[in-house]
N, C-alpha and C positions, 0 to 999 in steps of 0.2 A: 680098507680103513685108511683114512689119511692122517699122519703124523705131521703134518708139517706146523699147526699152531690151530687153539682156539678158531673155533668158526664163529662170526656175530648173530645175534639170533635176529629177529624180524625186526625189519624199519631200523636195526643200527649199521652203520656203516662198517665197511672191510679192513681190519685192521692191517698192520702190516704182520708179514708171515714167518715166523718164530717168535712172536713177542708175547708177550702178556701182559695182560692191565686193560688199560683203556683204548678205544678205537684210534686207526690213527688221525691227528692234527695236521692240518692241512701247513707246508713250509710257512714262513714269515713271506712276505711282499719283500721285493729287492726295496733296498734304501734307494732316496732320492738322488741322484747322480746332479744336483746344483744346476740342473736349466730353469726348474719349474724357481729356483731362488733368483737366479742372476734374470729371469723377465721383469719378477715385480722389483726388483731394482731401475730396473732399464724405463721401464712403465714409471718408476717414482719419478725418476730423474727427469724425464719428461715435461713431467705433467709441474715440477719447480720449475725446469727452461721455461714453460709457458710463461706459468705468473710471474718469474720475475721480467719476460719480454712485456706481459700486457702491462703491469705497472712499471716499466718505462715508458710506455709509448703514454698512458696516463700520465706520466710526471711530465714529459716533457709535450706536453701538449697537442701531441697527434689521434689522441681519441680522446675523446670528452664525455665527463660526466657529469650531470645538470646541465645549468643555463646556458646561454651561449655567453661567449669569454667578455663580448664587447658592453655586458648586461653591467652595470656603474655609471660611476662621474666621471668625466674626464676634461683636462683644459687644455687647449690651443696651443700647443710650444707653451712658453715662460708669461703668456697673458692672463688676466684673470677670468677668462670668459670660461664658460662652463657649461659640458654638454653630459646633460642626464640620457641613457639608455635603459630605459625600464623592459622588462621582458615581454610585455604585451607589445612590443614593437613602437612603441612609443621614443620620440628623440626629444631634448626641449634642450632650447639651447640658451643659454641666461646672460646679460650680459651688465655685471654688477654694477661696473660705471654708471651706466644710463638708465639702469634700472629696465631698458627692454627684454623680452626674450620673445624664440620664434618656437611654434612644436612643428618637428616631422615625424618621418617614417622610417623605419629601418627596417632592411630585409637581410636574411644571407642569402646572396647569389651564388656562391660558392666556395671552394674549399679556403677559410679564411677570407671571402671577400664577400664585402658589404653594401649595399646600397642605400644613401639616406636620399630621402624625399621631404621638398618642400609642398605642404596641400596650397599655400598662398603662391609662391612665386613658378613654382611649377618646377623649379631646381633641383637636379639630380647630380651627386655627388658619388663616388665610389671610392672606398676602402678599403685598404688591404689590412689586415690584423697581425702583426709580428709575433708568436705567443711565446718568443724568446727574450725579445726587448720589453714584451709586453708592452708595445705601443699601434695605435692604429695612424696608416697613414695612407697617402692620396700616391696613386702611379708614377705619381714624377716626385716624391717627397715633399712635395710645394705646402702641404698642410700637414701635422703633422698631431695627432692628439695624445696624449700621457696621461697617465690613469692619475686619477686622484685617491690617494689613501688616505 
């Protein structure tokens, strides 16, 4: 005959041996030892570096959202002449004194640089976009256009 403790009857688990009462409970799980904390920390901090990196490069104008920058009015240095850039690529350039104006074409050629075309004279001009001074201007600075607000 065995003394050592209660035996569990069928389908209950083995208790522990001199006890009495109920089967035994399995120990608690070890507490969290702060890796599984300090990742989602590490992962937060991140994932702020990012957004606050993309919205600078948004603020200061190295990625762009919407139209292109050169899309407004703009005039000639301190002249009253006035060139519209609508977003369909469209360029018209007005020239208030005289009451003429010419339309071309605008394209981005590349990062910051623009090409206007004349369909009448056949005139091809190219600019570069400051989106610091926020002005556009010609490779030697010979023209020079300023946003109208």
């Amino acid at each position: 005959m065995d003394t050592t403790g209660p035996h569990p009857g069928p389908g209950l688990p083995a208790g522990n041996p001199g006890t009495t009462g109920n089967p035994a409970i399995p120990p608690p799980a070890p507490a969290a030892t702060g890796r599984h904390g300090r990742r989602w920390l590490i992962a937060g901090a991140v994932i702020v570096l990012l957004i606050i990196i993309a919205a600078a490069l948004i603020i200061f104008g190295i990625i762009r959202l919407g139209p292109e920058p050169i899309v407004g009015t703009w005039s000639i240095g301190e002249t009253s002449v006035r060139m519209v850039c609508d977003p369909d690529g469209t360029a018209t350039l007005r020239y208030p004194d005289t009451g003429d104006y010419a339309v071309g074409r605008w394209e981005r050629i590349g990062e910051d640089t623009y090409q206007f075309s004349s369909g009448k004279a056949g005139t091809k001009i190219v600019v570069i976009y400051d989106p610091i001074s926020d002005v556009l201007h010609t490779k030697d600075f010979s023209v020079i256009f300023v946003r109208v607000r």
